[in-house]
C-alpha positions as CSV (number, residue, x, y, z in Angstrom):
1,X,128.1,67.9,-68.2
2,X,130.9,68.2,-70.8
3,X,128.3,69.2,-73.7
4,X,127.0,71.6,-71.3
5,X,130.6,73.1,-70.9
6,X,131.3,73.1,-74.2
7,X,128.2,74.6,-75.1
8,X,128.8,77.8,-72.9
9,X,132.5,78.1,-74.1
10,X,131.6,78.2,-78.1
11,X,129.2,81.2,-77.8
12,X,132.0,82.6,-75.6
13,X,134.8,82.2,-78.2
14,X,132.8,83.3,-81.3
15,X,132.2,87.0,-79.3
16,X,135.7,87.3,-78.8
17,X,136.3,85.9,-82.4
18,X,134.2,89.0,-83.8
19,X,135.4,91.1,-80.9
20,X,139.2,91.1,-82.5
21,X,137.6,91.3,-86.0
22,X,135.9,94.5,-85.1
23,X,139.2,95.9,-83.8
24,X,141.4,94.9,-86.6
25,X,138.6,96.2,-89.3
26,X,138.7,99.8,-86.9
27,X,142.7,99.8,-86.9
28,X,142.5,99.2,-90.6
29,X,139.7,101.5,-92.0
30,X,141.0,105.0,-89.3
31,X,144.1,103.9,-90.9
32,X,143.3,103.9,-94.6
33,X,141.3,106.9,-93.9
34,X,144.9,108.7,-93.0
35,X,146.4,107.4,-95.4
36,X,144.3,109.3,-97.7
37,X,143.9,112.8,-96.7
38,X,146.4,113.3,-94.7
39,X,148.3,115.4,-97.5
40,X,145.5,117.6,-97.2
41,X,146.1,119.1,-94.2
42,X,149.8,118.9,-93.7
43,X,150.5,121.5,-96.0
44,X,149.0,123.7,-94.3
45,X,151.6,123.5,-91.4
46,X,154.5,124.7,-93.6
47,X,152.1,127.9,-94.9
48,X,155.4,129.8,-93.3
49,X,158.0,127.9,-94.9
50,X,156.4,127.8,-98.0
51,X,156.0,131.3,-97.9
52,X,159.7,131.9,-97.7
53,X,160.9,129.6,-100.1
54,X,158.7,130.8,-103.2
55,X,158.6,134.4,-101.8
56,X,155.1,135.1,-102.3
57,X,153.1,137.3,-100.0
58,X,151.0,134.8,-97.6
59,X,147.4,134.9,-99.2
60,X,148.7,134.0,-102.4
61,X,150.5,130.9,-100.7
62,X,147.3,130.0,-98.8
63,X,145.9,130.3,-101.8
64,X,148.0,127.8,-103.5
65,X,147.6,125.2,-100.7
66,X,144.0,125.2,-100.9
67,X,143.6,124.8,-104.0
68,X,143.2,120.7,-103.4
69,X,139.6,121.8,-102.6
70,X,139.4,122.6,-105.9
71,X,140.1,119.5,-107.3
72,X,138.2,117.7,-104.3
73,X,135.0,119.5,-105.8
74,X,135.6,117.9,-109.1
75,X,136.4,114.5,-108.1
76,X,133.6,114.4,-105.6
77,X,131.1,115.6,-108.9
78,X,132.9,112.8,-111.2
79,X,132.8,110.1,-108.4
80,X,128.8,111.0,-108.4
81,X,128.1,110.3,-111.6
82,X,129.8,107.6,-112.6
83,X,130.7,105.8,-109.3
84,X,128.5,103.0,-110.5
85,X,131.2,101.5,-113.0
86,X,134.2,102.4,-111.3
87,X,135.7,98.9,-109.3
88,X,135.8,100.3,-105.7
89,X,138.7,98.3,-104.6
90,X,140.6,99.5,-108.1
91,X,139.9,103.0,-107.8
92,X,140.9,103.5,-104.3
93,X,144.3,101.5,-104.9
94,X,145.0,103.4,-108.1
95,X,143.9,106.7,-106.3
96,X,146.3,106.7,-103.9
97,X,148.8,105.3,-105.7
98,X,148.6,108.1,-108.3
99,X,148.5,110.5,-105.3
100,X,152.0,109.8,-104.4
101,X,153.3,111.9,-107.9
102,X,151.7,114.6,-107.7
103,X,153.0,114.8,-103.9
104,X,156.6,114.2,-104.9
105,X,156.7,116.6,-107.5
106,X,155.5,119.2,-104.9
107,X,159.0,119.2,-103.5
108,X,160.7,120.4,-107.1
109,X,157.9,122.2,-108.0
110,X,159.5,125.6,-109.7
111,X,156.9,128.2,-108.8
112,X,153.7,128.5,-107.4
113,X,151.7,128.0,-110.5
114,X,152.8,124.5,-110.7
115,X,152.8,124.4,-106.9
116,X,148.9,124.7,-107.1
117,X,148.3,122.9,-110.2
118,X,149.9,120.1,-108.2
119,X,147.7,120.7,-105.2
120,X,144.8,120.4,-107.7
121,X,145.9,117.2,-108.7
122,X,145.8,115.6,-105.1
123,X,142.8,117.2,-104.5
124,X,141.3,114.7,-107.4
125,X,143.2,111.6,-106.3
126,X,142.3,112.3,-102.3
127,X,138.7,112.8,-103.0
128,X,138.4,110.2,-105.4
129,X,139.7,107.7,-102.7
130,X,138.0,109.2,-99.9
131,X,134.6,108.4,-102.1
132,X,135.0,105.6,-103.2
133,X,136.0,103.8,-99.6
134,X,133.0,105.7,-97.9
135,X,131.0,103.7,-100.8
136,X,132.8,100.7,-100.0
137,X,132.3,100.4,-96.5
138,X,128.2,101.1,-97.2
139,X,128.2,98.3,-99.3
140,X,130.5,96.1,-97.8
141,X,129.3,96.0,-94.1
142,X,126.0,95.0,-92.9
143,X,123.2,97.2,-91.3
144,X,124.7,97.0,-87.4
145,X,128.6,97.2,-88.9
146,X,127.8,100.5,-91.3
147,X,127.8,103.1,-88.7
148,X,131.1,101.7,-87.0
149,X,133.2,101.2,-89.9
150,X,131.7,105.3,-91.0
151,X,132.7,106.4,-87.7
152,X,136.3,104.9,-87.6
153,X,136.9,106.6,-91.0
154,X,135.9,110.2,-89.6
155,X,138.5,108.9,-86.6
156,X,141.5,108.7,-89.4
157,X,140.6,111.9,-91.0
158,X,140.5,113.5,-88.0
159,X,143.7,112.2,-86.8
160,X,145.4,113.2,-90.4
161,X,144.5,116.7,-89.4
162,X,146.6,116.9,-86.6
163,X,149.2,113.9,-86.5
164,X,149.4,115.0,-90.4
165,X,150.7,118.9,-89.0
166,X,153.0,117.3,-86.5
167,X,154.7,115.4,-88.9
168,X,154.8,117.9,-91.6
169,X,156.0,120.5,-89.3
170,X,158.8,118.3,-87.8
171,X,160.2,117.1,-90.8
172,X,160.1,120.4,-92.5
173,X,162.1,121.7,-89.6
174,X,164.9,118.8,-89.5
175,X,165.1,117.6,-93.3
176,X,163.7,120.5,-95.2
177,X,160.3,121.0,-97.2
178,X,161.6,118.7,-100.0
179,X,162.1,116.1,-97.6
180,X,158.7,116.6,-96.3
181,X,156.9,116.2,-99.4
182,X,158.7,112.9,-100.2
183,X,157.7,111.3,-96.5
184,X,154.2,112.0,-97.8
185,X,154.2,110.6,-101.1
186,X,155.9,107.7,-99.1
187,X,152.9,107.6,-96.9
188,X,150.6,107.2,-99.5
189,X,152.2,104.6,-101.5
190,X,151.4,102.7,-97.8
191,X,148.2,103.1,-98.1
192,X,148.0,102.0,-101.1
193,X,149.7,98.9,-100.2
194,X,147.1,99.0,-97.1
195,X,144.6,98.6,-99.4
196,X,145.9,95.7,-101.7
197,X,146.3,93.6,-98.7
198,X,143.0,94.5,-96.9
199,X,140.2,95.5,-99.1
200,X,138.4,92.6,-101.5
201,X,137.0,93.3,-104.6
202,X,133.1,93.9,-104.5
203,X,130.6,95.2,-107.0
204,X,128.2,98.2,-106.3
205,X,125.2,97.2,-104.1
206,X,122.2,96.6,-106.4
207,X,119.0,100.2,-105.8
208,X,116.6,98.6,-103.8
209,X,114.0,100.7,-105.7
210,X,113.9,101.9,-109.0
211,X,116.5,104.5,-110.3
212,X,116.3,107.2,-112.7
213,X,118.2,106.8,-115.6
214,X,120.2,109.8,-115.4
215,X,122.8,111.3,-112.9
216,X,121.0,114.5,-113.1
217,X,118.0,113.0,-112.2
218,X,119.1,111.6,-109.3
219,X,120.2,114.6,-108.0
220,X,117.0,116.2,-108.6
221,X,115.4,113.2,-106.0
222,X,117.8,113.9,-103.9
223,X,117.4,117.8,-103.8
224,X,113.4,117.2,-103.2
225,X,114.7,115.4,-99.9
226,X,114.6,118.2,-97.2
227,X,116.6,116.4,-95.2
228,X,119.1,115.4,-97.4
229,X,118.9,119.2,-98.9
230,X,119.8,120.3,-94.5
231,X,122.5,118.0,-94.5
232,X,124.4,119.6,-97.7
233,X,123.5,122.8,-96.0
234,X,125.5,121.3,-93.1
235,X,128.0,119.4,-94.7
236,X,128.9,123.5,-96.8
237,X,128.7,125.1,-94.1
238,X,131.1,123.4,-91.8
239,X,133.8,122.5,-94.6
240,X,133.9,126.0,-95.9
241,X,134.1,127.3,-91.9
242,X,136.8,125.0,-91.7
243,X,138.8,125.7,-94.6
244,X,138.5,129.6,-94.6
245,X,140.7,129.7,-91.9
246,X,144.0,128.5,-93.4
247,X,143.2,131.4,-96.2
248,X,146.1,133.5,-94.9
249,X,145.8,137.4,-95.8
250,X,148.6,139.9,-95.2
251,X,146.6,142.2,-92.7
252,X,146.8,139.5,-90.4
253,X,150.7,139.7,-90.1
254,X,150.2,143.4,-88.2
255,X,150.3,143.2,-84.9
256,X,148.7,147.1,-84.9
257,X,145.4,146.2,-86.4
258,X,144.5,144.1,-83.3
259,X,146.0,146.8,-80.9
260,X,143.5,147.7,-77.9
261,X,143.4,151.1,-78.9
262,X,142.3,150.5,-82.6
263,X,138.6,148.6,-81.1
């Protein structure tokens, strides 16, 4: 009878066992994936502020804070074709480690030159990182685990984008925009500590099938794919919907052009 017992309780305790594991491994993937983009959307919050404080008409500021996309665009190409030799635990640690300097000098930076030329420079470290953990997690979790760990790294980038406004607007308001830009370089020197402690060194998953040599090659395989060619169609289409709205133009600021009488 006491084998029996026992026999029931150690399935019961292994579920639980992996039950907690799946929690901690969701805290700590939604969290790294705040960690790393949540610069990106902060900014965005202080458009106003900013405005002021360089006085610079509020398209060329929105201009300034998007740039990141810029250098997201060029990290993502780079992380393409040579993701292969970069160490994924190394590259996401020094990522966003390196990220914190270009967001602390964002608080001194003298005009909005340098102002985007530093938002360039995130844009490389946060895609880099973002890239690199998304290849990570496909090659470190197993078949049933893969769409789990994916979806609780959409959950932290979501989150950035609005828990990343909230804080950038309140500290902007209480302990200036200088102040702001220093709690975020703060933030993602934690995530790179996040990181050390939580992510183990892997090497990239060996092709299952034969690859061609080249980079460029493999992109022409992938752009024969229709379906991989509808969900780049996708992916363009909802990023750029999404980031043309936070390109602030002038005419927006006039209450008249929106006047009942003007439709």
């Amino acid at each position: 009878m006491t084998q029996i017992s026992h026999a029931a309780v150690l399935p019961t305790m292994a579920a639980h066992a992996h039950a907690s594991h799946v929690v901690r491994r969701t805290l700590v993937i939604g969290l790294t994936a705040f960690l790393t983009v949540v610069d990106l959307f902060a900014t965005q919050a202080i458009l106003p502020s900013l405005t002021k404080a360089y006085h610079v008409t509020p398209a060329a500021m929105g201009l300034a804070v998007n740039a990141s996309t810029l250098g997201m665009a060029i990290a993502g190409l780079a992380v393409a074709f040579f993701s292969r030799r970069i160490d994924r635990r190394l590259g996401i640690l020094l990522s966003l480690a390196l990220l914190s300097i270009p967001t602390a000098l964002l608080a001194s930076a003298p005009d909005l030159t340098t102002f985007a030329l530093l938002r360039i420079v995130q844009g490389v470290f946060m895609a880099t990182a973002f890239a690199l953990t998304l290849a990570y997690l496909g090659e470190a979790c197993s078949a049933e685990d893969t769409g789990g760990a994916f979806a609780a790294y959409v959950t932290g980038n979501v989150a950035s984008n609005l828990i990343g406004r909230l804080i950038s607007a309140a500290v902007a308001d209480h302990l200036g925009l200088a102040t702001n830009f220093y709690v975020f370089a703060a933030l993602n020197l934690a995530g790179a500590v996040l990181v050390y402690f939580t992510i183990s060194r892997t090497k990239p998953m060996d092709a299952v099938e034969p690859v061609p040599s080249s980079s460029f090659a493999i992109w022409g395989v992938h752009l024969r794919n229709a379906q991989l060619r509808a969900s780049f169609a996708i992916g363009f289409r909802t990023i750029s919907a999404r980031a043309s709205r936070y390109f602030h133009r002038p005419e927006t600021h006039r209450p008249d052009l929106y006047a009942l009488d003007q439709v």
